[in-house]
KOLNULUM-384755 format. One line per 10 residues: their letters; for each residue x, y, z of C-alpha. Coordinates in nm, 4 decimals. Example, Ala and Ser with C-alpha at 12.3 -4.5 7.8 and 13.67 -1.06 7.14 Angstrom:
as) 1.2300:-0.4500:0.7800  1.3670:-0.1060:0.7140
***
This chain:
xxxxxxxxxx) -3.7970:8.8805:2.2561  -3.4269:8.9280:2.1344  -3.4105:8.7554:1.8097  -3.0436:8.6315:1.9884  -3.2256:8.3813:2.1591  -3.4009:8.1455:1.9103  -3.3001:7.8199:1.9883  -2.9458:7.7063:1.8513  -3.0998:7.4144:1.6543  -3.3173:7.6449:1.4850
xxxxxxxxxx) -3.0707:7.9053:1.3884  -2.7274:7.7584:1.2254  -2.5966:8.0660:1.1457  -2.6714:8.2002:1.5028  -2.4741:7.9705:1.6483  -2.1584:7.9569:1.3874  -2.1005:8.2667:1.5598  -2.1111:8.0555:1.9093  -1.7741:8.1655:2.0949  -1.6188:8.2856:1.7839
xxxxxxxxxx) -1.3572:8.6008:1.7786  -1.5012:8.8829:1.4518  -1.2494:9.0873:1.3220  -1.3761:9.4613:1.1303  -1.2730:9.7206:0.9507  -1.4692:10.0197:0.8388  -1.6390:9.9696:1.1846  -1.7282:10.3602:1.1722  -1.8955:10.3496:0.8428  -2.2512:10.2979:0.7553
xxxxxxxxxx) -2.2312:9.9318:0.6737  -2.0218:9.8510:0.9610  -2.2162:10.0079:1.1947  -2.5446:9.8143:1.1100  -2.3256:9.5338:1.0822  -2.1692:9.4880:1.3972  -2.5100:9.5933:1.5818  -2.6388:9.3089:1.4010  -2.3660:9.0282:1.5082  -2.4153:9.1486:1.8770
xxxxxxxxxx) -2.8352:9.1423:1.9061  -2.8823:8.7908:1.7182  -2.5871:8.6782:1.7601  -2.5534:8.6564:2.1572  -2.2929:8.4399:2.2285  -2.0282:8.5671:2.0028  -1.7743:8.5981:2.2274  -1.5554:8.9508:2.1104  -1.5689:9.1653:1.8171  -1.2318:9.3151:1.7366
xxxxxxxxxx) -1.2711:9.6685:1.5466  -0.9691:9.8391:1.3698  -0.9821:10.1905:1.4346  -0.7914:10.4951:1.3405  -0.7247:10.7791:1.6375  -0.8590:11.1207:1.4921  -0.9522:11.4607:1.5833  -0.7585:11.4033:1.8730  -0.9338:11.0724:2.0152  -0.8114:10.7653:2.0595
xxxxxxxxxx) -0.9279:10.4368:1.9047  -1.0959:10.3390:2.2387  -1.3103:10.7114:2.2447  -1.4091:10.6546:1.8995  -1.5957:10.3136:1.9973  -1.7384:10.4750:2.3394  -1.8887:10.7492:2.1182  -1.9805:10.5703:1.8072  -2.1834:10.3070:2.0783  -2.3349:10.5274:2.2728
xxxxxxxxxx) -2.5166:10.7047:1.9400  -2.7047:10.5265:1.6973  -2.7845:10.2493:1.5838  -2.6660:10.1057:1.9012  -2.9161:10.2934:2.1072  -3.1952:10.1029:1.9370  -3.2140:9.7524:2.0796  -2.8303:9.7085:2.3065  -2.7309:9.7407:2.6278  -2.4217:9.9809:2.6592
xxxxxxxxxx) -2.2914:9.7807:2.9510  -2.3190:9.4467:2.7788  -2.1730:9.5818:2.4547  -1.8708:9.7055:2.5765  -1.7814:9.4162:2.7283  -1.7889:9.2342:2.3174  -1.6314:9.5219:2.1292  -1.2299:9.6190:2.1310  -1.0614:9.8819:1.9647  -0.7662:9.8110:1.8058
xxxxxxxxxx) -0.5480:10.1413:1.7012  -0.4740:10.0731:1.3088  -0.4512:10.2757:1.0028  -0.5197:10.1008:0.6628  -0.2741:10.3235:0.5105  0.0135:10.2157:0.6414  0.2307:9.8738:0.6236  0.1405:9.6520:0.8490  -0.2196:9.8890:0.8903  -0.0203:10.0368:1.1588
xxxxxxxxxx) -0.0624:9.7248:1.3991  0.1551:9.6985:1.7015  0.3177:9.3692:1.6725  0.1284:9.2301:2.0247  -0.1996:9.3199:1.8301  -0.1302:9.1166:1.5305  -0.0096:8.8332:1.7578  -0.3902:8.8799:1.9803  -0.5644:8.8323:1.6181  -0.3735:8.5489:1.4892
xxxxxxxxxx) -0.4445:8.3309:1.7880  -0.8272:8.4532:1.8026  -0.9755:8.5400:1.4941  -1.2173:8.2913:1.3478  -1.3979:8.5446:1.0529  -1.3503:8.8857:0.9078  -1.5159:9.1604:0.7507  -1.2965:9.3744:0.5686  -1.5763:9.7028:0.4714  -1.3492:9.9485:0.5043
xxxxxxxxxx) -1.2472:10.1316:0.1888  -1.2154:10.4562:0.0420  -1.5919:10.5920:-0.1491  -1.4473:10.9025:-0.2714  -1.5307:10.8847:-0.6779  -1.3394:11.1133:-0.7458  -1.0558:11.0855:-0.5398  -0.6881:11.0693:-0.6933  -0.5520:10.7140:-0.8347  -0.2745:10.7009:-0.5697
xxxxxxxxxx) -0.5267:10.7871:-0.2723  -0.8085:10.5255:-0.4401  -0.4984:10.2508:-0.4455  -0.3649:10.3224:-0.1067  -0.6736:10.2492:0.0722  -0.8773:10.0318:-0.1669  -0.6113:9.8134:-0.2892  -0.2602:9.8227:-0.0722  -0.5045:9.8231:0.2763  -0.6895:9.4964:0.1486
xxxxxxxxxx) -0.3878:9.3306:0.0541  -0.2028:9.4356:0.3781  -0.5350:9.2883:0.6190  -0.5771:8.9290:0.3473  -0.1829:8.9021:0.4482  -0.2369:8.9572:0.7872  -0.5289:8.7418:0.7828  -0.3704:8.4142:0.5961  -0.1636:8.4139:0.9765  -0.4755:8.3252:1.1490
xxxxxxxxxx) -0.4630:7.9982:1.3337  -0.8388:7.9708:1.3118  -0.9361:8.1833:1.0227  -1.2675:7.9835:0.8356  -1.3805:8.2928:0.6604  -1.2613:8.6086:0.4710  -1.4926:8.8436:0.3699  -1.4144:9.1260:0.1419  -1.6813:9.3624:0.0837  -1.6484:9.5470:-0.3317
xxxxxxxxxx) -1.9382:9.6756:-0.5167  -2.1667:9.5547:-0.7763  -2.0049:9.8419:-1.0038  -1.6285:9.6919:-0.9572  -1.6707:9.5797:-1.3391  -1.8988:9.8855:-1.4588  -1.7301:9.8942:-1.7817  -1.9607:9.5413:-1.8446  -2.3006:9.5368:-1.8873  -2.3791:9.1606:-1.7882
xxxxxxxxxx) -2.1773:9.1353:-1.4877  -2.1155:8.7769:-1.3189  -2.0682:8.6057:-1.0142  -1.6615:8.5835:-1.0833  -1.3473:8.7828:-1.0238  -1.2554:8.9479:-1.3300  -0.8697:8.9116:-1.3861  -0.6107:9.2227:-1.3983  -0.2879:9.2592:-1.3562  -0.2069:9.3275:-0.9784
xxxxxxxxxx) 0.1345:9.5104:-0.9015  0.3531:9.3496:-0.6457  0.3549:9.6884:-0.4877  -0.0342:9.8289:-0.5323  0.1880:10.1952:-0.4099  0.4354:10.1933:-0.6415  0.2315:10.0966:-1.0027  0.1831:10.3842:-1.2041  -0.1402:10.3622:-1.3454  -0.2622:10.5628:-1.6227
xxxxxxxxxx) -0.5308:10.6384:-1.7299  -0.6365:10.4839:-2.0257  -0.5465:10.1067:-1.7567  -0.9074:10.1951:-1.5920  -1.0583:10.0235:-1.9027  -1.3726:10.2706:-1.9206  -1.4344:10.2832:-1.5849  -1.5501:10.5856:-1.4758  -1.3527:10.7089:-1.1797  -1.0753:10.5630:-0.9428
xxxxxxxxxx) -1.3115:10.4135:-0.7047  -1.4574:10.1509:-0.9288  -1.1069:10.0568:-1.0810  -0.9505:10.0124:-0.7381  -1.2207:9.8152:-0.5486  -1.1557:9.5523:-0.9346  -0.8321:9.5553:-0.8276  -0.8653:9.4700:-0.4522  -1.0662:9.1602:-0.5836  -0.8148:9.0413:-0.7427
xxxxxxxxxx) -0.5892:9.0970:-0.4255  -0.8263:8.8997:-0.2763  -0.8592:8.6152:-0.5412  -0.4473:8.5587:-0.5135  -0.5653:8.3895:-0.1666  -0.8129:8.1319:-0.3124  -0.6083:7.8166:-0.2189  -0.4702:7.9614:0.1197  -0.7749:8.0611:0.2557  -1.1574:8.0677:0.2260
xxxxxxxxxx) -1.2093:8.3982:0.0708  -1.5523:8.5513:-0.0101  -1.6268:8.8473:-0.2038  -1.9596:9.0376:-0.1565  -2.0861:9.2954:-0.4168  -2.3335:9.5096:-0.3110  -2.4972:9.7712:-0.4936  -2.5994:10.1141:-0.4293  -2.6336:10.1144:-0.0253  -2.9265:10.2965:0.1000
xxxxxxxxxx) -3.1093:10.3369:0.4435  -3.2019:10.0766:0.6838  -3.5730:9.8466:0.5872  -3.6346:9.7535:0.9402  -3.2846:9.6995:1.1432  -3.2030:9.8275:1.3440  -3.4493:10.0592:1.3011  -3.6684:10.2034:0.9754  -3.4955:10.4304:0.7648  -3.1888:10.4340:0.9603
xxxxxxxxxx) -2.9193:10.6333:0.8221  -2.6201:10.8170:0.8981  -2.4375:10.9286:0.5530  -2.5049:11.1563:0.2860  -2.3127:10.9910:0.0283  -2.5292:10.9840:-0.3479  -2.8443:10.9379:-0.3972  -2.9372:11.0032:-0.0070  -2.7813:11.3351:-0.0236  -2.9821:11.4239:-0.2920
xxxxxxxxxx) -3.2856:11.3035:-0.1645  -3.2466:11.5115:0.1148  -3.1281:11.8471:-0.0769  -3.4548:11.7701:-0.3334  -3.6691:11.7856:-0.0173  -3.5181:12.1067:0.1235  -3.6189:12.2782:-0.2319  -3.2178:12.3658:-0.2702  -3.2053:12.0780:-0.5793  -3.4953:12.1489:-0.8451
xxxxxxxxxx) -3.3691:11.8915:-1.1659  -3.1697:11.6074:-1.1386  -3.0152:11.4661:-1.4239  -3.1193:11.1005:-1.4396  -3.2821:10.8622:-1.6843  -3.5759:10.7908:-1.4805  -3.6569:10.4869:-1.6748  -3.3573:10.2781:-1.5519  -3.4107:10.0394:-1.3030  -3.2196:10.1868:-0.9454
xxxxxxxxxx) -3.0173:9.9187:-0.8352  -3.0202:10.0249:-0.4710  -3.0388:9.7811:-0.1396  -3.1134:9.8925:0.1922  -2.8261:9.8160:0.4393  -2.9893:9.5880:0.7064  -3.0543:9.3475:0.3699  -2.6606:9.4538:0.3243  -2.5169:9.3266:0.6850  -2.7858:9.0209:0.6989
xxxxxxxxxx) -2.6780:8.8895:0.4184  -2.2404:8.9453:0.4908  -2.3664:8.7764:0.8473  -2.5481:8.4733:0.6597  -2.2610:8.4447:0.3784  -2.0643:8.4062:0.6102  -2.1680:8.1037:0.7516  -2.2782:7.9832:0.4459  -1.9368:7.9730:0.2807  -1.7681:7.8199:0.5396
xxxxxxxxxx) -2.0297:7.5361:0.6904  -2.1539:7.4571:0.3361  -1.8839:7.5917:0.0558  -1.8838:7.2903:-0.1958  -2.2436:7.4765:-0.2746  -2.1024:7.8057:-0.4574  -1.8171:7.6212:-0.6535  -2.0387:7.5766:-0.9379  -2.0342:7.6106:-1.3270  -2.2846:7.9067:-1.4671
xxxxxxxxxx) -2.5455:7.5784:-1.5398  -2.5278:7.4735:-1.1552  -2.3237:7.1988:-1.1795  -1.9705:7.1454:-0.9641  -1.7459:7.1404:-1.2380  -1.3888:6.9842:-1.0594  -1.0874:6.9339:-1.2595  -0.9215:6.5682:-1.3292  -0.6303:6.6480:-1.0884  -0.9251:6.7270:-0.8046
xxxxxxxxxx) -0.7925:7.0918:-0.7538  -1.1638:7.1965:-0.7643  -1.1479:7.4839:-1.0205  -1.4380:7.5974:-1.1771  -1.5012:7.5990:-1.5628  -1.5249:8.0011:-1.5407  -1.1458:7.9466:-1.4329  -1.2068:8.2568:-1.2092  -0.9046:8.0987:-0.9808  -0.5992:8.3208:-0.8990
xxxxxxxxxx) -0.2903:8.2835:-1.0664  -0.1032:8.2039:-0.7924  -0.3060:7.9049:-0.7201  -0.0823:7.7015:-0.8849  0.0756:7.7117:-0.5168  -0.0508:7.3657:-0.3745  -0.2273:7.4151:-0.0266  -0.1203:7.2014:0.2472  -0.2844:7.1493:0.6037  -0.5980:7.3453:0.7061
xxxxxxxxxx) -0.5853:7.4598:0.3682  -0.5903:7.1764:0.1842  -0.8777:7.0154:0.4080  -1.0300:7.3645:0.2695  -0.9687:7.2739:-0.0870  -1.1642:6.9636:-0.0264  -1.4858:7.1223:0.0691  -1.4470:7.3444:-0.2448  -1.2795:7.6495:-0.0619  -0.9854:7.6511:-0.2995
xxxxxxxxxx) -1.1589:7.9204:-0.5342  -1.3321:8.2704:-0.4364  -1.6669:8.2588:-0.3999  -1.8351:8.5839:-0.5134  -2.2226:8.7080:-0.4660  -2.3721:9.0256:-0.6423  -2.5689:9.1576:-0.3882  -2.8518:9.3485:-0.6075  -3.2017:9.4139:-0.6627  -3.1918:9.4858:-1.0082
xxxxxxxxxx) -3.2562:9.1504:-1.1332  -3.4823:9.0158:-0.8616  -3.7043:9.3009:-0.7716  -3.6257:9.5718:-1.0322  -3.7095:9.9709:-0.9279  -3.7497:10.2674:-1.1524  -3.5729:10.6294:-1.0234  -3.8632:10.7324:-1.1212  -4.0569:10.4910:-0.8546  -3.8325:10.5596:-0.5810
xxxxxxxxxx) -3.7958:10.9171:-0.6066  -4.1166:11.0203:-0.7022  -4.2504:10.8004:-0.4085  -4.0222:10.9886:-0.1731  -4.1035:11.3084:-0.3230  -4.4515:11.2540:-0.2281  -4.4029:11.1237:0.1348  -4.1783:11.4228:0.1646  -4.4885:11.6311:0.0482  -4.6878:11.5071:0.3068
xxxxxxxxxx) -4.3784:11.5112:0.5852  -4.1768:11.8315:0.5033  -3.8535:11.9365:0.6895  -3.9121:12.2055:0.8624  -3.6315:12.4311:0.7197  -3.7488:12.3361:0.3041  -3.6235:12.6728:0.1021  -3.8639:12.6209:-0.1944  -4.0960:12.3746:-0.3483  -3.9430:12.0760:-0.3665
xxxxxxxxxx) -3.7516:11.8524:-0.6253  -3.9328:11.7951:-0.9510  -3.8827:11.4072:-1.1073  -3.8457:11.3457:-1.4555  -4.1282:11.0576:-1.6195  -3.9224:11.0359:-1.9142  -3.5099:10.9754:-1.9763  -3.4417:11.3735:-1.8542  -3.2227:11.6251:-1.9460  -2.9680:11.6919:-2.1931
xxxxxxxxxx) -2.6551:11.8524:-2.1081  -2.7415:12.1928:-2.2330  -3.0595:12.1850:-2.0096  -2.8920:12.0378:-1.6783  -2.6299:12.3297:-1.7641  -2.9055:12.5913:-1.7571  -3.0831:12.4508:-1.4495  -2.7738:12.4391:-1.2969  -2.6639:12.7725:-1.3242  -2.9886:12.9537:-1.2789
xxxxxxxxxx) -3.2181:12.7315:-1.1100  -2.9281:12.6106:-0.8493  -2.6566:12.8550:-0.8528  -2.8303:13.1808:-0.8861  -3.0951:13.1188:-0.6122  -2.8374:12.9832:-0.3543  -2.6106:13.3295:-0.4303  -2.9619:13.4702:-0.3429  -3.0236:13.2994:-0.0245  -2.6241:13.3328:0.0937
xxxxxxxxxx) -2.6773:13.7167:0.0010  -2.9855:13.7058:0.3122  -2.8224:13.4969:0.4945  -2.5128:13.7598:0.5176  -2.7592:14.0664:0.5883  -2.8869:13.8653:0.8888  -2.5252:13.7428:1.0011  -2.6105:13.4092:0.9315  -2.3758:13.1954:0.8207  -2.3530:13.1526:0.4601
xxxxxxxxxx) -2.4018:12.7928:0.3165  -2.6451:12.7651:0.0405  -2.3723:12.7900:-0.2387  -2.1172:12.5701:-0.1244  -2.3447:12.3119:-0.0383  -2.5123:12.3516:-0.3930  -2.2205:12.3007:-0.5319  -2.1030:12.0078:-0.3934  -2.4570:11.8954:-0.5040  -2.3687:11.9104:-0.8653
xxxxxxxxxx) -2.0357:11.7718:-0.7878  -2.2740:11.4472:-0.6358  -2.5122:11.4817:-0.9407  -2.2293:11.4507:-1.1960  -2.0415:11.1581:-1.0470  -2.3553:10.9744:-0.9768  -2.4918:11.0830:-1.3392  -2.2844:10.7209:-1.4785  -2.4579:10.5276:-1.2640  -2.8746:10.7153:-1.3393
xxxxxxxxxx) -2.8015:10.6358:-1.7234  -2.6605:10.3203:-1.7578  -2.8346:9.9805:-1.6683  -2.6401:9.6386:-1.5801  -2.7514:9.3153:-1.5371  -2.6181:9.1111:-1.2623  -2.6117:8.7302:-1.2046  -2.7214:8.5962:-0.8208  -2.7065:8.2651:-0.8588  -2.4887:8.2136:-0.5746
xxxxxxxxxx) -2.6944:8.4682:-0.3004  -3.0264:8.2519:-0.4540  -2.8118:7.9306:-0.3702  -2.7545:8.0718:-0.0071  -3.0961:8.1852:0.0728  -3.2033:7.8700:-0.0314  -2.9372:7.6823:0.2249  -3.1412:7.9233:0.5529  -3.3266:7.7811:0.8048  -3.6731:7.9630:0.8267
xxxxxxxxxx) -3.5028:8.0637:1.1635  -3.2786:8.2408:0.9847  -3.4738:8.4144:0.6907  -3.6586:8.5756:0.9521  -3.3764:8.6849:1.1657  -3.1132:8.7238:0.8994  -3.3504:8.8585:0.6210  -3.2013:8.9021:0.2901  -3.3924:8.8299:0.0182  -3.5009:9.1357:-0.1794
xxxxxxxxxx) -3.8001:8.9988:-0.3724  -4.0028:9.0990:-0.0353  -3.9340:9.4474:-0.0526  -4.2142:9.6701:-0.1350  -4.0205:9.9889:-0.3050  -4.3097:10.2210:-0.2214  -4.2874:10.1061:0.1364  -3.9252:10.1349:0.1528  -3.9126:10.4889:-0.0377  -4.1505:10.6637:0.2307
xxxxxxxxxx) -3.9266:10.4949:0.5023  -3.6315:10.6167:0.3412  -3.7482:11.0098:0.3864  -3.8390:10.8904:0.7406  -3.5305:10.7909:0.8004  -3.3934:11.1275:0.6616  -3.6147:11.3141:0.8072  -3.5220:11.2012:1.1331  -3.1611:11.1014:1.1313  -3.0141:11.3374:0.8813
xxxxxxxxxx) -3.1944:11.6297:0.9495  -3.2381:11.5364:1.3166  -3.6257:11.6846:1.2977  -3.9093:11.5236:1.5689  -4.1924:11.3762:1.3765  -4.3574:11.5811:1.6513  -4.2395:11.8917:1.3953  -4.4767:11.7600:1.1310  -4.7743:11.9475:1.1469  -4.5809:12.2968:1.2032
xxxxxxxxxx) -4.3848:12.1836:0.8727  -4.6505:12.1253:0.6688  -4.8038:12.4806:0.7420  -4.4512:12.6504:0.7091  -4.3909:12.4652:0.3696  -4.7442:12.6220:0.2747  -4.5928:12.9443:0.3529  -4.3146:12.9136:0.2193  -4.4492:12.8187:-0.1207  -4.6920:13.1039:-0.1573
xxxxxxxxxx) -4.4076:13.3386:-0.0811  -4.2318:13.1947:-0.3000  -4.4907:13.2061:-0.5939  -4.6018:13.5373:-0.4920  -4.2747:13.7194:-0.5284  -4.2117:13.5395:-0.8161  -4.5301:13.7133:-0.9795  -4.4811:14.0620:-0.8297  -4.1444:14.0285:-1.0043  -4.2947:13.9542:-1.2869
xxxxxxxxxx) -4.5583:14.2298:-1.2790  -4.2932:14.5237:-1.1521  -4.0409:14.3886:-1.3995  -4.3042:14.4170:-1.7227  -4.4357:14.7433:-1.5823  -4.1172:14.8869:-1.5978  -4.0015:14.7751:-1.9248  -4.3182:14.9092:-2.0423  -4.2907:15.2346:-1.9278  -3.8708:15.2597:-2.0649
xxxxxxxxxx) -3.9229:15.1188:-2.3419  -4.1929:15.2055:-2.5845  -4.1618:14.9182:-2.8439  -4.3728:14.5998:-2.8078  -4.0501:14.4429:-2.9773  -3.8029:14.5308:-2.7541  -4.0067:14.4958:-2.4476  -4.0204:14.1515:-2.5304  -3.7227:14.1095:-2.6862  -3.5744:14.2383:-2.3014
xxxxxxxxxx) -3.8493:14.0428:-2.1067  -3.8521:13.6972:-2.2554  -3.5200:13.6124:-2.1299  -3.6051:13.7649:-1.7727  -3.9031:13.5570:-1.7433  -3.7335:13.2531:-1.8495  -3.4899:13.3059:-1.5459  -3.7529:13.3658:-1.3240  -3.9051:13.0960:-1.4377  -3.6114:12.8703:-1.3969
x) -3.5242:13.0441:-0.9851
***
């Protein structure tokens, strides 16, 4: 039974969607995607879905929705037919002024538009400032303007990461002020102004909050922090994934054979959440702020702290500066339900339902052990117990363990006219490695008052069919899912490939092994027989085996 048709009394958030117009951007990523099949299957009667969409490789905005719903995840559990009829395309490009809206377009929204997901944003680490501010910073503050034109507008959801404020170790539920240029393109940043962050990415999406927070009194605004974003629990279908980004591209690499040490302190607790819990919980926060906001304007003890003059701000004093800007009309009946300041959630696991790298990885590693790929190179990915390597070890691993062997396999590869991709792809491996390497060897803790406080406000309807709560996760469970879902989605192999893997990764192990030791033996004989000191035989071979060793 569609989970779309509990009965309305049963599910409040269900039907706050009732008839209601959804605008989204970043409706082609990974979060969008699970999002918006979400809002369509339990959310039935919504009546359209607006998507901003960009025209590339030569399709329009409209092709890229007819081929992004006719793929997964909307294969799973929707009708095509009755889909198409809820989802519109709307040509935009966060880049530019205005995102590139036709005036018409931005007239349709402001009449329609009841709530809005702004996902969309720019993941590159290591992109440069000026890229990172473009479509992190100037986009959001472009769509929040856009947005505060919206005749029936109860809800603005911004979507930043737990790791906005990395440079913190105890991170709370509160916008943490900087200074926000009055033209996000024009602000030269340098770059001792990212405060120890460690890469554009995390300073931007800091700075986008803040964009966000200069709205507090003219709209309902909601910020949502999610943490590392991983493959699907259950919805809208196990392991469900469709990106490579981090930790899933390694995963994947590590269970081809191509990544043999990773450079992480396995003893900190992986701060990762499955995106089903991700879009569940936007869906139900949501409602949440809107139908019962006076709940999140609270002090860190839990208690609605409003100022003498009634303005509602909190004794964090997390408000905007520009809140000094008194609300009138719709707004200010929105000040009265406690609307007036952001409300933010960390969206972790960390705190709640902590797991090791060590426990996810190794867990994959052995579900991978039992489930090969098919097309595995070597044995796979060995996981550190302990905190891991230093840089001088990662450096030798790197170079001979990674580097050398994929020159090897590229150098077959080119006698059999086979197209040579070991190498690059190992090297954009350790690009992955060392960007992620801030995250593997640093720990945070983050406050959730205010996603407990909203869990607590769901119907049991509604924890079933908009499940978010993270203490129910079983990380074993969800780590041999998450290989599934590579497995199948990534590596697009048929579990009905299974048993022939597990008899070619057999195969290709032995080989493996066994050259390794008729290397050895043909490489010892033959110092032996050039050289006639035991010295200098070893003095040549020790080295050699060592690289061996490391291939």
């Amino acid at each position: 039974m569609n989970q779309g048709t509990v009965a309305r009394h049963s599910s409040p958030v269900s039907h706050f969607y009732d008839g209601k117009t959804i605008l989204v951007t970043g409706s082609t990523g990974f979060i969008g995607k699970v999002l918006i099949e979400k809002l369509l299957y339990s959310c039935p009667d919504i009546k359209r879905i607006y998507l901003l969409i960009r025209g590339a490789q030569g399709k329009s905005p409209r092709q890229r929705l007819l081929d992004m719903i006719g793929e997964k995840p909307f294969m799973f559990r929707l009708k095509r037919e009755a889909i198409e009829q809820k989802l519109v395309a709307i040509d935009s490009d966060l880049s530019k002024s205005q995102l590139g809206l036709a005036p018409e377009d931005c007239a349709r929204l402001a009449e329609e538009v009841s709530v809005v997901f702004h996902v969309a944003a720019s993941v590159k680490f290591e992109a440069p400032l000026d890229v990172n501010m473009r479509h992190n910073v100037f986009a959001t503050k472009e769509l929040i303007e856009i947005a505060s034109n919206f005749k029936q507008l109860a809800c603005f959801i911004h979507v930043s990461t737990a790791y906005s404020n990395c440079q913190l170790l105890d991170i709370e539920e509160q916008v943490y002020k900087m200074q926000v240029p009055d033209d996000p393109m024009s602000a030269v940043v340098t770059k001792e102004m990212l405060d120890n962050r460690p890469n554009t990415y995390t300073y931007t999406k800091a700075m986008a909050e803040n964009v966000v927070d200069q709205y507090a009194g003219r709209m309902n605004v909601v910020i949502v922090r999610p943490s590392i974003v991983m493959s699907a629990l259950k919805e809208p279908c196990e392991g469900w994934v469709d990106t490579i980004n981090g930790p899933i591209g390694l995963s994947v690499l590590g269970a081809l054979g191509i990544l043999q040490k990773i450079k992480v302190n396995s003893e900190v607790v992986f701060d990762l959440i499955p995106v089903d819990i991700v879009s569940n919980a936007l869906i139900s926060i949501a409602w949440a702020a809107t139908e019962r906001g006076d709940k999140f304007n609270m002090t860190p003890d839990g208690i609605q702290a409003i100022d003498d003059d009634g303005s509602g701000q909190t004794q964090l004093d997390h408000q905007s500066n520009n809140n000094n800007k008194q609300p009138t009309g719709e707004s200010a009946e929105l000040a009265t339900t406690g609307c007036n300041t952001t409300k933010v959630f960390n969206l972790t696991t960390g705190s709640e339902n902590p797991c090791s790298f060590y426990q996810y990885f190794s867990t994959g590693r052995e579900e991978a052990y039992r489930k090969p790929s098919a097309r595995c190179l070597r044995p796979l990915l060995t996981i550190p117990k302990q905190k891991g390597m230093n840089s001088v070890q990662y450096w030798i691993h790197k170079v001979f363990s990674h580097l050398l062997f994929a020159y090897l396999v590229d150098f077959l590869l080119g006698l059999l006219n086979q197209k040579r991709m070991v190498v690059k792809a190992v090297k954009r491996m350790h690009h992955a490695n060392e960007m992620f390497d801030y995250f593997c060897s640093n720990q945070w803790s983050f406050k959730t008052d205010n996603v407990k406080r909203m869990r607590d406000l769901l119907s049991p309807a509604d924890r079933r069919t908009f499940s978010c709560d993270v203490r129910t996760i079983n990380w074993d469970n969800y780590a041999r899912v998450g290989w599934f879902g590579c497995r199948r989605f990534i590596l697009k192999e048929r579990d009905e490939t299974i048993d022939y893997a597990r008899m070619r990764y057999r195969i290709v192990c032995f080989i493996y092994y066994a050259t390794k030791i008729i290397f050895l033996l043909a490489l010892t004989s033959s110092v032996s027989f050039c050289l006639g000191s035991k010295y200098a035989q070893w003095a040549l071979l020790a080295p050699m085996y060592a690289i061996v060793y490391l291939l």
